[in-house]
Predicted model as a PDB file, atoms N, CA, C, CB and O in Angstrom, pLDDT in the B-factor column:
MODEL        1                                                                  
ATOM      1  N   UNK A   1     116.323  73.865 119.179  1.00 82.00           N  
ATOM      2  CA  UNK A   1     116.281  73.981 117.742  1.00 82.00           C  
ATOM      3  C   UNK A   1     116.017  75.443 117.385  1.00 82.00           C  
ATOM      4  CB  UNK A   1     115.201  73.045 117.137  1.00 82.00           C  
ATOM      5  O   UNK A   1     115.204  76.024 118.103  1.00 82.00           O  
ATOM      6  N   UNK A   2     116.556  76.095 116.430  1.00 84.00           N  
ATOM      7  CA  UNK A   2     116.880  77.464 116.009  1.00 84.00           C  
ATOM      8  C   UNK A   2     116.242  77.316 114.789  1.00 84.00           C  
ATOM      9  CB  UNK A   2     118.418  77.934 115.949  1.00 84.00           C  
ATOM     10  O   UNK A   2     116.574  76.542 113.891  1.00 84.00           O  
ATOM     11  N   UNK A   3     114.775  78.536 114.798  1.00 89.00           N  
ATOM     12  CA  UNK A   3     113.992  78.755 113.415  1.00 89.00           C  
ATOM     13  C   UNK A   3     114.771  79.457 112.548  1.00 89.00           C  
ATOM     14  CB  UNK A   3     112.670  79.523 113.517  1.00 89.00           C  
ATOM     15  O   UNK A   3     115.366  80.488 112.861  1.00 89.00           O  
ATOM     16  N   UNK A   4     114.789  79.082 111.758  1.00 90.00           N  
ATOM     17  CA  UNK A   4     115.342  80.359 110.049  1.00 90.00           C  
ATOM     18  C   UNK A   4     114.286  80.476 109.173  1.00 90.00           C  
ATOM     19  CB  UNK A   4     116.763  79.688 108.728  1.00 90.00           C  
ATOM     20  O   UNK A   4     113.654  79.579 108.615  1.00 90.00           O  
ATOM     21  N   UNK A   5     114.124  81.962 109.093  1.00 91.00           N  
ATOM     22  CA  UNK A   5     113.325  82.218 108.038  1.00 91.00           C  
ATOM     23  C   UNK A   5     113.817  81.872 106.375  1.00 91.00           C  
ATOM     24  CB  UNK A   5     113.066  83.627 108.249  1.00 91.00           C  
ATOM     25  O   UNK A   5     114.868  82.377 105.982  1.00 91.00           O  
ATOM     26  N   UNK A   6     112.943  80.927 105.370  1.00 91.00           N  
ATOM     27  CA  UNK A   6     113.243  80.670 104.619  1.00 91.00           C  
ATOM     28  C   UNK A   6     113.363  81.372 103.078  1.00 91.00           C  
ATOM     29  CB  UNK A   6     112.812  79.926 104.885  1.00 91.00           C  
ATOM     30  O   UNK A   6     113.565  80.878 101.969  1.00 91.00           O  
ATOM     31  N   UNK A   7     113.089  83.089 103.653  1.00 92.00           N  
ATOM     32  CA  UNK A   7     112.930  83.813 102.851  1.00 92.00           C  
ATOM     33  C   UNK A   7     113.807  84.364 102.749  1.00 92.00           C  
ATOM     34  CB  UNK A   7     112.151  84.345 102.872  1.00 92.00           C  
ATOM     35  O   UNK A   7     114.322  84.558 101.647  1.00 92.00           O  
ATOM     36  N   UNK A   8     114.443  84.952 104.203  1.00 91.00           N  
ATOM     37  CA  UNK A   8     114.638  86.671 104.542  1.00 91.00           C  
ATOM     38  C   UNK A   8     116.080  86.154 105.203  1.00 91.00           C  
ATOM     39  CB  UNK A   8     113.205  87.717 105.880  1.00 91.00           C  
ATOM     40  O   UNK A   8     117.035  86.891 104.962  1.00 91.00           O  
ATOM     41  N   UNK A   9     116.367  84.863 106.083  1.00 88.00           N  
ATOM     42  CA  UNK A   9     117.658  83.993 106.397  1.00 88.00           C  
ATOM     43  C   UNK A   9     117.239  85.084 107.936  1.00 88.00           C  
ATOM     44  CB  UNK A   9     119.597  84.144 105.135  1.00 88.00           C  
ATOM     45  O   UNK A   9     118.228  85.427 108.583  1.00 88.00           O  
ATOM     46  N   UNK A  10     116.358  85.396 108.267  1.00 91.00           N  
ATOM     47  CA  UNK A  10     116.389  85.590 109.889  1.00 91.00           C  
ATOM     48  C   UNK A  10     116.553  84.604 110.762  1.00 91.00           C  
ATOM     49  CB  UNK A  10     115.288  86.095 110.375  1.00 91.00           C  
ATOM     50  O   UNK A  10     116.469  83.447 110.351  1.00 91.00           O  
ATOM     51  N   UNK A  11     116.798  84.849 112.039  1.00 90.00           N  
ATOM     52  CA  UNK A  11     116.811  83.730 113.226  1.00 90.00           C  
ATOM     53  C   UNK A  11     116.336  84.216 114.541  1.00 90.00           C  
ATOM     54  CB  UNK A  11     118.269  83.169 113.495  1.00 90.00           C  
ATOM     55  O   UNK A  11     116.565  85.098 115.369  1.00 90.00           O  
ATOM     56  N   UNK A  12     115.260  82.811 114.239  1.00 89.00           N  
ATOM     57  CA  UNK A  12     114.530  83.580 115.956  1.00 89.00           C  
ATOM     58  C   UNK A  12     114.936  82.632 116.999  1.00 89.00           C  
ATOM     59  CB  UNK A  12     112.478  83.680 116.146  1.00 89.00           C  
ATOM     60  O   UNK A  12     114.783  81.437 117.253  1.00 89.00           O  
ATOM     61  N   UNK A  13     115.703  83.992 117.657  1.00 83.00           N  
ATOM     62  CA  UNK A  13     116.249  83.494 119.349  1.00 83.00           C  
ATOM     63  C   UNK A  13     115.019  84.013 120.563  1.00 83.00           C  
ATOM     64  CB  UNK A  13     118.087  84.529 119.845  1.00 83.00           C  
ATOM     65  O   UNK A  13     114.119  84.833 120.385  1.00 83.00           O  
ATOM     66  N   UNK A  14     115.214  83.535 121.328  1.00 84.00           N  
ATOM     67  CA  UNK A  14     114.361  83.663 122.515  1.00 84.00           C  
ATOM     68  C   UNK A  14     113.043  84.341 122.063  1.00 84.00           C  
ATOM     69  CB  UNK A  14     115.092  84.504 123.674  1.00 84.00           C  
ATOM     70  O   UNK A  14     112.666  85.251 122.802  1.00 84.00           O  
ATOM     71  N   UNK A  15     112.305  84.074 121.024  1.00 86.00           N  
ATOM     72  CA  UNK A  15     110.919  84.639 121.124  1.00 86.00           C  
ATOM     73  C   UNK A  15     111.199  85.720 119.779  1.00 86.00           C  
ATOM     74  CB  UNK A  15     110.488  85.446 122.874  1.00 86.00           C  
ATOM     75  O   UNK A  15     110.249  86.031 119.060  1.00 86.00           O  
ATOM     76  N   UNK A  16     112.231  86.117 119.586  1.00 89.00           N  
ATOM     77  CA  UNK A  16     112.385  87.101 118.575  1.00 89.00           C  
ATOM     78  C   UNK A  16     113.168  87.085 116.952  1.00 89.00           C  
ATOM     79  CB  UNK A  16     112.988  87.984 119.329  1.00 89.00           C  
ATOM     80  O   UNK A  16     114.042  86.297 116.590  1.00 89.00           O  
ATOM     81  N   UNK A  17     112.708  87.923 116.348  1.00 90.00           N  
ATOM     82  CA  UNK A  17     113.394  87.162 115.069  1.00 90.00           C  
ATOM     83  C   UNK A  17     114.058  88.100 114.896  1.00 90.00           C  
ATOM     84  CB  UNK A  17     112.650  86.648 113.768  1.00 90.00           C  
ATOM     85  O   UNK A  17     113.521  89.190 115.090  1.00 90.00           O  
ATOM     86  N   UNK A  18     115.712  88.057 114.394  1.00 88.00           N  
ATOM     87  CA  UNK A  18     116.991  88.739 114.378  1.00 88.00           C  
ATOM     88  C   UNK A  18     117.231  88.774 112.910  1.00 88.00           C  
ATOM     89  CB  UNK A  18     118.170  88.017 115.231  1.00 88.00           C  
ATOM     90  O   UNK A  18     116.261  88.584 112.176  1.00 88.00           O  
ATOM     91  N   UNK A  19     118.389  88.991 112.399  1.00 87.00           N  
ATOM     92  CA  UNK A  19     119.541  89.207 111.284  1.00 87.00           C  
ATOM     93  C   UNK A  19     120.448  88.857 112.223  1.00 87.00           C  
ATOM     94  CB  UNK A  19     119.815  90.738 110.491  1.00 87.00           C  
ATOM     95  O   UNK A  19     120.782  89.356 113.297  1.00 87.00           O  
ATOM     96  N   UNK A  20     120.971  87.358 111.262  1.00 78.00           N  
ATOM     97  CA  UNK A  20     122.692  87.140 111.629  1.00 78.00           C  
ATOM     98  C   UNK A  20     122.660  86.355 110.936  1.00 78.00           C  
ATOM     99  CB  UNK A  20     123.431  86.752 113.003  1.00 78.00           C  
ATOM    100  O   UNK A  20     121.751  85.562 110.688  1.00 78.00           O  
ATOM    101  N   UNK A  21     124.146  86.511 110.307  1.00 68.00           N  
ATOM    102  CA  UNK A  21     125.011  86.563 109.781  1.00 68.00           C  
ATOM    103  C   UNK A  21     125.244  84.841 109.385  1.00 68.00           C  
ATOM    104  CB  UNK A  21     125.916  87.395 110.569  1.00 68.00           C  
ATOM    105  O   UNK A  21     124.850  84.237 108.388  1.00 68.00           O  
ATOM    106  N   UNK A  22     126.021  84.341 110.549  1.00 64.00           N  
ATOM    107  CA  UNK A  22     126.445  83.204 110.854  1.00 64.00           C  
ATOM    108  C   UNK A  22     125.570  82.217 111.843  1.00 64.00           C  
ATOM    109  CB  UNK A  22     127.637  83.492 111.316  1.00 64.00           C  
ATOM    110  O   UNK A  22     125.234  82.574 112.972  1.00 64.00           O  
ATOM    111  N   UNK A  23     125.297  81.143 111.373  1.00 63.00           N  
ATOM    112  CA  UNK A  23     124.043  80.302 112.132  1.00 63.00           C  
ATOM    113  C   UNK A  23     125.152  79.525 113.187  1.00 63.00           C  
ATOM    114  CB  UNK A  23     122.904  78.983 110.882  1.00 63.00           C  
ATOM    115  O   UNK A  23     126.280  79.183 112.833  1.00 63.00           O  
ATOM    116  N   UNK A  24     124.568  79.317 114.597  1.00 64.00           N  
ATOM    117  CA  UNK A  24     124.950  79.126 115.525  1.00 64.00           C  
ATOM    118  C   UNK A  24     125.555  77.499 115.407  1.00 64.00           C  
ATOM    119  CB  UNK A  24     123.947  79.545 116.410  1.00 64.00           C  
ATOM    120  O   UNK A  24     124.782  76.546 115.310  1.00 64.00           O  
ATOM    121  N   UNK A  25     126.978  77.348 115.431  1.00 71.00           N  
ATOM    122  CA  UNK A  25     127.333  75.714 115.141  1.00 71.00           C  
ATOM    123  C   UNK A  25     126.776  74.939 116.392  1.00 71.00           C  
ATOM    124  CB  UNK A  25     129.158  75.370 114.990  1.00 71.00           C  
ATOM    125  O   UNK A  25     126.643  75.509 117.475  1.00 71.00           O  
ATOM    126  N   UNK A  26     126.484  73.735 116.216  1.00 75.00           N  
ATOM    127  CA  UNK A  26     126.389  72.506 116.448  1.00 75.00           C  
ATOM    128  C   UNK A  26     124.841  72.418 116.999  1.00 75.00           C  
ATOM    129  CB  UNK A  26     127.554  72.035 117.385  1.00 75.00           C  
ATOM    130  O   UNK A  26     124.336  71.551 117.713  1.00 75.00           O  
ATOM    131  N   UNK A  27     124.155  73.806 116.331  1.00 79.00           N  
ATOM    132  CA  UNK A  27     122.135  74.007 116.979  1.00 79.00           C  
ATOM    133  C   UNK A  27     121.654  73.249 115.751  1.00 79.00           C  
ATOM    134  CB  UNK A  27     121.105  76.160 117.062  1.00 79.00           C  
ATOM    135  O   UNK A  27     122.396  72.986 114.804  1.00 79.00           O  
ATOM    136  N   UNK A  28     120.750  73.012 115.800  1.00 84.00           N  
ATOM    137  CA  UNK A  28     119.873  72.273 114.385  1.00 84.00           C  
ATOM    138  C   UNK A  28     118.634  73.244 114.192  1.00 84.00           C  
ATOM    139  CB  UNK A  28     119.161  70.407 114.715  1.00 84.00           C  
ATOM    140  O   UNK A  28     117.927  73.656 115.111  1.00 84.00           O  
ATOM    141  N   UNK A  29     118.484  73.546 112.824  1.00 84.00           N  
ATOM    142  CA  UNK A  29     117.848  74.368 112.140  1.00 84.00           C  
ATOM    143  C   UNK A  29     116.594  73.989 112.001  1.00 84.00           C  
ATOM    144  CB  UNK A  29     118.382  74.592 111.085  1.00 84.00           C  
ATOM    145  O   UNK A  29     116.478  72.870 112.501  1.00 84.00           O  
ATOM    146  N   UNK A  30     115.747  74.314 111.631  1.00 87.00           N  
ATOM    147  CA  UNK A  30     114.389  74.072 111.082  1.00 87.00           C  
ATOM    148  C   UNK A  30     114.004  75.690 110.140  1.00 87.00           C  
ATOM    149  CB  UNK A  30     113.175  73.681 112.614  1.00 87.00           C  
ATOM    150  O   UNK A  30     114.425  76.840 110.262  1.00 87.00           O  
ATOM    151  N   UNK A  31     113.017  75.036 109.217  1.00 89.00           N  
ATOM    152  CA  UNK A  31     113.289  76.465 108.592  1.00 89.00           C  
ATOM    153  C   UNK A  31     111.627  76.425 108.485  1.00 89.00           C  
ATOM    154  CB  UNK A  31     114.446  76.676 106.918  1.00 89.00           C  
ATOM    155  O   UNK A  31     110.936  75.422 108.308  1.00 89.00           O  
ATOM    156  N   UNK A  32     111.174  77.837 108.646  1.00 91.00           N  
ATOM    157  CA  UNK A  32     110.126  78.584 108.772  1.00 91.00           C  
ATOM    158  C   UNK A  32     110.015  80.198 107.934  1.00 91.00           C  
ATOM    159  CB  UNK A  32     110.075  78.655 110.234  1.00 91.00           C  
ATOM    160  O   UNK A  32     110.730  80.641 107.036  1.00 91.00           O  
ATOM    161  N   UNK A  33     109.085  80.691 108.481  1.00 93.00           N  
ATOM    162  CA  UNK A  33     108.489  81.933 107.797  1.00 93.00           C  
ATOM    163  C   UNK A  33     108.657  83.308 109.005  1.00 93.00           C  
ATOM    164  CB  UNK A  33     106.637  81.542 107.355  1.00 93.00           C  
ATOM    165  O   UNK A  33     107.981  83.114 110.016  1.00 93.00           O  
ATOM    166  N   UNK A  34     109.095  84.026 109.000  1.00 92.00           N  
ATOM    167  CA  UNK A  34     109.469  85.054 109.849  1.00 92.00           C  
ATOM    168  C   UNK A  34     107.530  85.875 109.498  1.00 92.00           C  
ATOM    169  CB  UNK A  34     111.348  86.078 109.180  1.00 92.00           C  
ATOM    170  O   UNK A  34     106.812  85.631 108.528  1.00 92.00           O  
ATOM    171  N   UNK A  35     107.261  86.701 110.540  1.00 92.00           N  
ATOM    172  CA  UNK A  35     105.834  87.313 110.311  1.00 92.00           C  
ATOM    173  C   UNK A  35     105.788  88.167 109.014  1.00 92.00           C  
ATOM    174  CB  UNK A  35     105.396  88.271 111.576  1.00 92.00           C  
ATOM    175  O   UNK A  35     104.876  88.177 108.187  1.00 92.00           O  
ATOM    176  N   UNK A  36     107.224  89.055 108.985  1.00 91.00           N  
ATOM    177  CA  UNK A  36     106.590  89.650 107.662  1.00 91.00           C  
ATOM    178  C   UNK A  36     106.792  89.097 106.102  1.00 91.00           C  
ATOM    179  CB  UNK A  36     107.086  91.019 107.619  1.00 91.00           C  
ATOM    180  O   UNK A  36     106.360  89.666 105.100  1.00 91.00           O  
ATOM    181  N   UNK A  37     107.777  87.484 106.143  1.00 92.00           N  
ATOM    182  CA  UNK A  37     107.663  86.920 105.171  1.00 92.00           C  
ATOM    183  C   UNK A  37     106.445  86.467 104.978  1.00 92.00           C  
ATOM    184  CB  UNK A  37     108.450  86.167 105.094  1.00 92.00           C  
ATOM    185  O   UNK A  37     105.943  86.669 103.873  1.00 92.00           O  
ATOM    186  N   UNK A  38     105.782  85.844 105.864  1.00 92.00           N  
ATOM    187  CA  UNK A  38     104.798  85.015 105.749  1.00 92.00           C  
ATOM    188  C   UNK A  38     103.575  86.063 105.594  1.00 92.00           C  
ATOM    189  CB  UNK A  38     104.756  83.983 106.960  1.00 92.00           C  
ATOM    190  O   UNK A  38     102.475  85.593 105.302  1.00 92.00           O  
ATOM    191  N   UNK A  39     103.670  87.056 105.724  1.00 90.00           N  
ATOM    192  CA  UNK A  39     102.140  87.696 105.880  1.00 90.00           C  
ATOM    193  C   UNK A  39     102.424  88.392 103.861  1.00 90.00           C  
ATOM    194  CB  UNK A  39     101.934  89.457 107.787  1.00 90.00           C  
ATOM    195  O   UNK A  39     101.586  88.527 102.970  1.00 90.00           O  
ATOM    196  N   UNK A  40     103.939  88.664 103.855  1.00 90.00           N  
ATOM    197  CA  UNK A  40     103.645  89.193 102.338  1.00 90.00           C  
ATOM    198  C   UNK A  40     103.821  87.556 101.357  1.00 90.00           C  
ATOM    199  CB  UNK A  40     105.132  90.702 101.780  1.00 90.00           C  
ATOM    200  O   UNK A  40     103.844  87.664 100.131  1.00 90.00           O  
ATOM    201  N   UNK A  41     103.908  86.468 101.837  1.00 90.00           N  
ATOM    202  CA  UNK A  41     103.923  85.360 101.086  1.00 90.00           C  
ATOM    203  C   UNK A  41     102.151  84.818 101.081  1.00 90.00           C  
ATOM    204  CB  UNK A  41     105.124  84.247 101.811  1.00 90.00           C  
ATOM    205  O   UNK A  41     101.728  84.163 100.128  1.00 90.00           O  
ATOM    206  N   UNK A  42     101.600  85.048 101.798  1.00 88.00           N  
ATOM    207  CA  UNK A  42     100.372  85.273 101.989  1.00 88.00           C  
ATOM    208  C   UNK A  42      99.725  85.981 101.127  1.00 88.00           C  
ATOM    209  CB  UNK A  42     100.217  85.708 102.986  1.00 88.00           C  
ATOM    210  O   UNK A  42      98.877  85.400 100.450  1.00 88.00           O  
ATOM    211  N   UNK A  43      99.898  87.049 100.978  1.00 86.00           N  
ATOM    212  CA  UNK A  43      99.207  88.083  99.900  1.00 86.00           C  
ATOM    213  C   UNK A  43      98.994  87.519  98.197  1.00 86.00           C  
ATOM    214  CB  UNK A  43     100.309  89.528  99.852  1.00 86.00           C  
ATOM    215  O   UNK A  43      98.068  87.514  97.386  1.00 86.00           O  
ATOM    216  N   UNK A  44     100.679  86.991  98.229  1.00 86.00           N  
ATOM    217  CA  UNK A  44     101.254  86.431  96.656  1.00 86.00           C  
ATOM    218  C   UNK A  44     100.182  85.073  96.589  1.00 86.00           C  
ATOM    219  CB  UNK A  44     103.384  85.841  96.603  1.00 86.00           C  
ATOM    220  O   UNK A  44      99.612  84.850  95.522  1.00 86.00           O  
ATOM    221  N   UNK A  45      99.968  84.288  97.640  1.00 85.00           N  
ATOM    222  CA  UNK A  45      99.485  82.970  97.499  1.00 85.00           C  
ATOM    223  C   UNK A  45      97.819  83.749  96.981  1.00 85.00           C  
ATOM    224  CB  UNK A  45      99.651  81.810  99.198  1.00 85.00           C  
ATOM    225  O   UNK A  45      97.387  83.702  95.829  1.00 85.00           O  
ATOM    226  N   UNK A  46      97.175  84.358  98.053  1.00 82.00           N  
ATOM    227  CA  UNK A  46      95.881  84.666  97.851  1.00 82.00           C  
ATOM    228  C   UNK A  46      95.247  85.446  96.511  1.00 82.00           C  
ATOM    229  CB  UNK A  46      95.637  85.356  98.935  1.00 82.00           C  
ATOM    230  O   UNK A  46      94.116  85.500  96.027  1.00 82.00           O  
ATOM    231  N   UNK A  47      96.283  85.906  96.228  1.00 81.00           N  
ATOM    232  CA  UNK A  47      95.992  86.991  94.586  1.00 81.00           C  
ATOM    233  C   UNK A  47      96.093  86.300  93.417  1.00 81.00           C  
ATOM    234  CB  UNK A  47      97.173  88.276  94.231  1.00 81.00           C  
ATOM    235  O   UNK A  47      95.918  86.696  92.265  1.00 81.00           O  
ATOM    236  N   UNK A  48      96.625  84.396  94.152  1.00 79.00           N  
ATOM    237  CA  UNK A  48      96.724  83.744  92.459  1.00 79.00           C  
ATOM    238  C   UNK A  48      95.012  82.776  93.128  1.00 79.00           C  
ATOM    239  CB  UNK A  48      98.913  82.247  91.842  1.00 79.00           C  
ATOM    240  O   UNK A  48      94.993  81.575  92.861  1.00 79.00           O  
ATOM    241  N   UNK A  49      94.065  83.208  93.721  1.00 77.00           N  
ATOM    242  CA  UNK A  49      92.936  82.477  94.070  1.00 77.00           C  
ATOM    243  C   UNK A  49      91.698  83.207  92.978  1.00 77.00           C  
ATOM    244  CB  UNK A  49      92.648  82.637  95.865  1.00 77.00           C  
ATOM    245  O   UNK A  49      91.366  84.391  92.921  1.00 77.00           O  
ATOM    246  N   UNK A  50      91.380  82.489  92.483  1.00 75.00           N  
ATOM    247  CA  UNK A  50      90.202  83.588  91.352  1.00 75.00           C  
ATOM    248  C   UNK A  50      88.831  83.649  91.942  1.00 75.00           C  
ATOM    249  CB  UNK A  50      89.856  82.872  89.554  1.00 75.00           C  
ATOM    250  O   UNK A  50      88.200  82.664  92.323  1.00 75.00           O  
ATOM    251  N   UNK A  51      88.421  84.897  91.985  1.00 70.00           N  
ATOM    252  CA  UNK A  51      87.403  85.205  92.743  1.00 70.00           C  
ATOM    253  C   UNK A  51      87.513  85.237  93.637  1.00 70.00           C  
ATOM    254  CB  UNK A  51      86.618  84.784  92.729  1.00 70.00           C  
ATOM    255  O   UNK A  51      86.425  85.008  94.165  1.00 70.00           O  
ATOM    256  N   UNK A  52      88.593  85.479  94.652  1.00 65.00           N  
ATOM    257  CA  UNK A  52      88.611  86.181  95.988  1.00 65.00           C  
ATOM    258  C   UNK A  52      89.125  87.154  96.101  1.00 65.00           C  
ATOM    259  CB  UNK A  52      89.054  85.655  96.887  1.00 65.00           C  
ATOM    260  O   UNK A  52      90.294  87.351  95.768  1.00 65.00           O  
ATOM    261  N   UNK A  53      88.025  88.366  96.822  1.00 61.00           N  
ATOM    262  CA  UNK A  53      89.197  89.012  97.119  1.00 61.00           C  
ATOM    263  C   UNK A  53      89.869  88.648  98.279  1.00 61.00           C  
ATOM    264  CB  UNK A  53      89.001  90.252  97.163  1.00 61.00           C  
ATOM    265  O   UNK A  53      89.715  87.740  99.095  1.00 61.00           O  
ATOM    266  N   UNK A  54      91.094  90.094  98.092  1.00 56.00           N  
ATOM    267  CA  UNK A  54      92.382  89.873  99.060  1.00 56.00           C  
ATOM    268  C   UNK A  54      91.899  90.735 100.249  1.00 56.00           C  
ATOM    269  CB  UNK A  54      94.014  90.447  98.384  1.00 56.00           C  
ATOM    270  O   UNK A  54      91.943  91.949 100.052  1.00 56.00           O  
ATOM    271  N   UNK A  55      91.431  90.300 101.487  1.00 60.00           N  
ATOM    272  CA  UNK A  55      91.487  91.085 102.783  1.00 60.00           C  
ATOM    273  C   UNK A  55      92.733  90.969 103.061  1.00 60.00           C  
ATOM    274  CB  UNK A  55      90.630  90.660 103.943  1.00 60.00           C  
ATOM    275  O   UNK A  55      93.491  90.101 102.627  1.00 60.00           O  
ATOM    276  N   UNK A  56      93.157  92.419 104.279  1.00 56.00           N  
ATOM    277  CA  UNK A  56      93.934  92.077 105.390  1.00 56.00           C  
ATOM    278  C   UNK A  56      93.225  91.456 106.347  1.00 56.00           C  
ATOM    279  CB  UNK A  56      94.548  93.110 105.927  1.00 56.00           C  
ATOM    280  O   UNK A  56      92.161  91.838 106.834  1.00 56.00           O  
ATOM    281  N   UNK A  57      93.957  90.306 106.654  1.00 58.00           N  
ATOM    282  CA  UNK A  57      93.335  89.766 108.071  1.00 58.00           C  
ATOM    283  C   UNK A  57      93.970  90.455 109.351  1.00 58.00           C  
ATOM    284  CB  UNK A  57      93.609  88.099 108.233  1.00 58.00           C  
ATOM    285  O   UNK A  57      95.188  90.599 109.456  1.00 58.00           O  
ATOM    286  N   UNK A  58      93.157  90.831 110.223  1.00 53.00           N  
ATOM    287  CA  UNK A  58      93.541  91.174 111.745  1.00 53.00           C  
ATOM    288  C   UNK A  58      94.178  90.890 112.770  1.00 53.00           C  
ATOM    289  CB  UNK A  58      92.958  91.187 112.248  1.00 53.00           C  
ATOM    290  O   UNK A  58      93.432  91.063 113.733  1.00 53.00           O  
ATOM    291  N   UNK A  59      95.227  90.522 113.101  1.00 54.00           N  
ATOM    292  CA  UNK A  59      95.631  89.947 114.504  1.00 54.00           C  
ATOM    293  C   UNK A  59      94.930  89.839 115.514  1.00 54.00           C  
ATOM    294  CB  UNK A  59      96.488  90.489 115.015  1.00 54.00           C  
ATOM    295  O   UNK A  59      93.737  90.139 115.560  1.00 54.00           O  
ATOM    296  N   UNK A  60      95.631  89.375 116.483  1.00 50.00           N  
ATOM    297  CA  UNK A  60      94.820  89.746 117.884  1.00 50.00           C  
ATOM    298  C   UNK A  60      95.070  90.627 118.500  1.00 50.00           C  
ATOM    299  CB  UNK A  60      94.810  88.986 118.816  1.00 50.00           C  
ATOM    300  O   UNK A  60      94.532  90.578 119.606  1.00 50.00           O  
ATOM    301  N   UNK A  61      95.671  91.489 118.327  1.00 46.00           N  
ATOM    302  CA  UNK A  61      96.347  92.668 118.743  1.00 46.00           C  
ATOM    303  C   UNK A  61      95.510  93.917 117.895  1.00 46.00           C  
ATOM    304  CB  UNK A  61      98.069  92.531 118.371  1.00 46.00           C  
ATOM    305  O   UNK A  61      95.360  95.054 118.342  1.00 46.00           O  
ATOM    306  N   UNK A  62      95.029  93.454 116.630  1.00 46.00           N  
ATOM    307  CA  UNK A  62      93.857  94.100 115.901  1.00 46.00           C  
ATOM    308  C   UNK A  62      95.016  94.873 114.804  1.00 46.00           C  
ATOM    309  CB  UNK A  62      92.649  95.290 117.044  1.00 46.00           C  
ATOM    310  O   UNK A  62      94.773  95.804 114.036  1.00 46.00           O  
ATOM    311  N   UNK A  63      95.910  94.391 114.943  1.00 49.00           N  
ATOM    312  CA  UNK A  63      97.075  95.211 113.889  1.00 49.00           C  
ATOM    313  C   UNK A  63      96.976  94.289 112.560  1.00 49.00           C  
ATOM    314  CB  UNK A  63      98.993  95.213 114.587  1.00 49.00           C  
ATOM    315  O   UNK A  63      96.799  93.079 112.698  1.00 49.00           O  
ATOM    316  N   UNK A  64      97.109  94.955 111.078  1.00 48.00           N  
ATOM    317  CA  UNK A  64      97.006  94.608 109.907  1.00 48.00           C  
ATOM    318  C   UNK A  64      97.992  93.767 109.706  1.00 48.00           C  
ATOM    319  CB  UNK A  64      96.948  95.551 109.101  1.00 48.00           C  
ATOM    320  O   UNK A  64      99.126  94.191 109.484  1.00 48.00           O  
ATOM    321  N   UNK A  65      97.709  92.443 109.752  1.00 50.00           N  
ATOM    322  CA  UNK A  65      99.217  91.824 109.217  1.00 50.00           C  
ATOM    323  C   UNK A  65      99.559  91.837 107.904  1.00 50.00           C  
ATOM    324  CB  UNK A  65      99.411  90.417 109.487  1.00 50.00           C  
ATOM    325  O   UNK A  65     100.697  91.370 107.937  1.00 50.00           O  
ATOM    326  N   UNK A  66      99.272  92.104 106.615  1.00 48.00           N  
ATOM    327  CA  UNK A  66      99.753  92.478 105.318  1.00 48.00           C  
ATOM    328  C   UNK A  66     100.079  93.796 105.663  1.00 48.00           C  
ATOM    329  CB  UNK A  66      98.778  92.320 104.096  1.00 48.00           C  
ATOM    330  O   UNK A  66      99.585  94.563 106.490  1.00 48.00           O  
ATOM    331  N   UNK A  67     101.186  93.935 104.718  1.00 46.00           N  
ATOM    332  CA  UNK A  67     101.574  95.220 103.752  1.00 46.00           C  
ATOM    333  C   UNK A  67     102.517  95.722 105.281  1.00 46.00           C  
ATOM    334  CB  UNK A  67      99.858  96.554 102.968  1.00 46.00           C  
ATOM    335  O   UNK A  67     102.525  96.855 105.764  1.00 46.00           O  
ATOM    336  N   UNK A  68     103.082  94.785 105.683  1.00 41.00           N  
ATOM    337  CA  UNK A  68     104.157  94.920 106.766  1.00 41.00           C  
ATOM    338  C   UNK A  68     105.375  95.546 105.818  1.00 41.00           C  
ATOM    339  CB  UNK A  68     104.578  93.295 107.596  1.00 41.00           C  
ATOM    340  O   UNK A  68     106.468  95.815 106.316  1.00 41.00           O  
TER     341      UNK A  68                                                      
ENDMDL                                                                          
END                                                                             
């Protein structure tokens, strides 16, 4: 099964998320959030929360995942 980002129309093959064009016939889709959709869809969700602020949260890698 072949992820598509439901934002950005990426496709992640083997571990990685691409640009193309044309979705691979006769694979079945599932649709998901590519990292930098989801980390700036993240931001939009958290800024409509009242009284929180907005951190970047950290990876495990210790890299900022907002503002990708």
């Amino acid at each position: 099964m072949i992820k598509k980002c439901c934002v950005c129309s990426r496709v992640k093959t083997e571990g990685k998320w691409h640009r193309q064009k044309v979705s691979p016939a006769g694979r079945r889709i599932s649709h998901a959030y590519c990292p930098s959709c989801f980390a700036k869809t993240m931001v939009r969700i958290e800024n409509h929360i009242p009284g929180r602020p907005v951190e970047a949260p950290v990876n495990e890698l210790g890299n900022v995942l907002y503002g990708i």
